[in-house]
N, C-alpha and C positions, 0 to 999 in steps of 0.2 A: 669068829669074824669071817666072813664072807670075802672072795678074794676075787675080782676080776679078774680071768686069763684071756690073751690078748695074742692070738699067735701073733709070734715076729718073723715080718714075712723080712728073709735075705733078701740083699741088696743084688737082685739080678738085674743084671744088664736089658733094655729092650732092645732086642736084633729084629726087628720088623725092617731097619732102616738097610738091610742086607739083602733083603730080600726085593724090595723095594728096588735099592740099587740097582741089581741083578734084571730084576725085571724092567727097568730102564732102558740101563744099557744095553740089553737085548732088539728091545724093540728099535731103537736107536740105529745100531747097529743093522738090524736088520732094512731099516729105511733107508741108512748112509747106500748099503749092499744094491738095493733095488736101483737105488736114484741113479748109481752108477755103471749098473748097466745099463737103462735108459740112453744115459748119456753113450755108451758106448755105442749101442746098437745104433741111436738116430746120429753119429759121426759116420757110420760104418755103411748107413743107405744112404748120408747126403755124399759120401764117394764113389759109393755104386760097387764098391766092393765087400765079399765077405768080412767079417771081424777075422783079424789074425794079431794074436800076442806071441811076439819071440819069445825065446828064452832070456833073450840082455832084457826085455821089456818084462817080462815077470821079474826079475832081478831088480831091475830099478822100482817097480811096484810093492816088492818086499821089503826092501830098505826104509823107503818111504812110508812105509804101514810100523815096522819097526821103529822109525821115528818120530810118528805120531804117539804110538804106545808108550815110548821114552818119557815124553810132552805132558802125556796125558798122567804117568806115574809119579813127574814132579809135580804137579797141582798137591798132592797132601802133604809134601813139604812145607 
């Protein structure tokens, strides 16, 4: 008798959706980046002064960047 074999394919995970992500948020990321020097730069000529970030303004920019990522890490709860 004659026997059909049939590999059995393991139950692997598709990670496509990683990459995907990755690729996303990148590009994302990269637009939020743009947009907001835009914005900085045309604040910066409608004052007619150079761009200047202190250091308490880099400070407060990092916090805020930190608490978006906070935000952003409760969403897969």
């Amino acid at each position: 008798m004659e026997e059909n074999l049939v590999p059995v394919q393991e139950n692997i995970p598709n990670e496509s959706w990683k990459t995907t992500a990755l690729l996303t948020g990148g590009i994302l990321g990269a637009l939020v980046g743009v947009g907001a020097a835009f914005l900085l730069i045309k604040r910066a000529e409608q004052k007619g002064a150079p761009l200047t970030i202190t250091p308490n303004k880099g400070v407060q920019l990092g916090v805020m960047i930190a608490g978006l990522l906070r935000s952003i890490l409760s969403l897969g709860d």
